[in-house]
N, C-alpha and C positions, 0 to 999 in steps of 0.2 A: 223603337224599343224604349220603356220608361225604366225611370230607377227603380221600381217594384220589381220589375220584371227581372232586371238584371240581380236585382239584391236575391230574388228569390233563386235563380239560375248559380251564384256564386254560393250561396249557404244550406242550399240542396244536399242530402247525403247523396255521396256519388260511389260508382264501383267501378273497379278497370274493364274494359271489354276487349282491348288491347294492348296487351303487357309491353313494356319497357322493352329495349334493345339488349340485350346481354352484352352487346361493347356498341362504344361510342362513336361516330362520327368526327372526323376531323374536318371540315368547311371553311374555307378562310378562312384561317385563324381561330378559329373555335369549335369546341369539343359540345356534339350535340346528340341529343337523345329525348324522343319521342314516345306517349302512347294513347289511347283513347280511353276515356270514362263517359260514362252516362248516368244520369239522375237515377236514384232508385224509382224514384214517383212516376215519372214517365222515360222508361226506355228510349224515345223517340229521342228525346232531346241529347245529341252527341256533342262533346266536347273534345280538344285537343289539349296537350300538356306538351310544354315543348320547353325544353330546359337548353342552356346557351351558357357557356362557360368560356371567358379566352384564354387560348391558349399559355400567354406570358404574362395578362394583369390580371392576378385571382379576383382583384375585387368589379373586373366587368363581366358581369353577368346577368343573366334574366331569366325565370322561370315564367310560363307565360299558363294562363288559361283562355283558351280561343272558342267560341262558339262559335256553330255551324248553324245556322241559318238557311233553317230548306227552304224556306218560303220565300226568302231573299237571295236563296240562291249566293249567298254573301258569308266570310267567315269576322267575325267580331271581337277583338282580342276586350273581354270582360276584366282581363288581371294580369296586371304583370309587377314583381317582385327583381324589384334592381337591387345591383349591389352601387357601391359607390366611385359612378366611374366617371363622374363628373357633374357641370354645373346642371342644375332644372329648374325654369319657371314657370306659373301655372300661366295658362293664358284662358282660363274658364272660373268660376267661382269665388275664389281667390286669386291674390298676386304672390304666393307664398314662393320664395325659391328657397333653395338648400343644395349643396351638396354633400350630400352622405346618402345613407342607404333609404330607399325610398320604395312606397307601392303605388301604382299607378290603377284605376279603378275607372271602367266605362261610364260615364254619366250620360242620363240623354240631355243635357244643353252643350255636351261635346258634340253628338251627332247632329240635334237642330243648328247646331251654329257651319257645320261641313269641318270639325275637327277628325282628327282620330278619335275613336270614342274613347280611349283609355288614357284620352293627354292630360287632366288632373292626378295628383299625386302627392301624396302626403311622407312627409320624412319618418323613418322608422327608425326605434333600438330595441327591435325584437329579433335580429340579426347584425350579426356584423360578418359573417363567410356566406359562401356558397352554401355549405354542406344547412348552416341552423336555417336557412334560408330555407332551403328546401323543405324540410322536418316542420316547419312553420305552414310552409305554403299546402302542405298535405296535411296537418290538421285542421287547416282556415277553411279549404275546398271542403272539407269532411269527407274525405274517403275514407271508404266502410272497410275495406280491405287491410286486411293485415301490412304495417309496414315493412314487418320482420319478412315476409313472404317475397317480398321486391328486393329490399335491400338488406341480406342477410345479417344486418346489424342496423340496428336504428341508430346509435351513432354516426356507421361509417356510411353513410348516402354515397359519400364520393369513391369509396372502390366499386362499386356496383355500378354509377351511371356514366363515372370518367374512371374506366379500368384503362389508363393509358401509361 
């Protein structure tokens, strides 16, 4: 998969095909909640959205976007949006580290080299919570869908995905 592909898979307008949980998930330690989007362009291509909140450290957390890969039979995490739960260094393109809030982005010389594809990551202050985190990560995805429709306030993300 090259970085066209992926850039184009990540800034694609997208729509839910399968909604959100109405209450969260409790899994070791972390409050979790799922749903499915697909490209408007081509239906075919199915995504996953997987949001990870823990339990006791509000700032460890990950919203994730995951490609399904039919042809690879393989799922591919394209995006993930951390909070700041610790140290990161790149071990691809750069040698950048930081600990603070960060987005972690698929490259294909992660996948040529036998990385995670999404092990590069650049430090962010376009969040510092969960909740802006998210409100971010659904504008950047471009989902077409009404926020207000999911999270009956666009502020509050967090009563709606962690109703706990």
């Amino acid at each position: 998969m090259d970085n066209e592909r992926i850039l184009y898979i990540i800034n694609s307008p997208k729509i839910i095909t399968k909604q959100p949980k109405k209450k969260t998930s409790l899994i070791n330690g972390s409050y979790r909640n799922d749903f499915e989007v697909a490209l408007i362009a081509d239906k075919n291509v199915k995504l996953n959205v997987h949001f990870r909140k823990n339990e006791k450290f509000s700032e460890n957390f990950s919203i994730i976007l995951e490609y399904n890969n039919q042809e690879l039979q393989k799922r591919i995490i394209l995006l993930r949006y951390n909070g700041a739960h610790g140290y990161h260094k790149n071990k691809i393109i750069d040698d950048n580290e930081f600990e603070s809030f960060h987005i972690h982005r698929a490259t294909n010389e992660a996948i040529k080299q036998g990385y995670n594809p999404e092990c590069w990551a650049y430090a962010t202050k376009d969040y510092t919570t969960f909740e802006e985190a998210a409100t971010k990560f659904w504008q950047d995805i471009k989902i077409q869908d009404d926020i207000d429709k999911f999270f009956k306030n666009y502020k509050a993300v967090q009563l709606f995905l962690f109703n706990y």
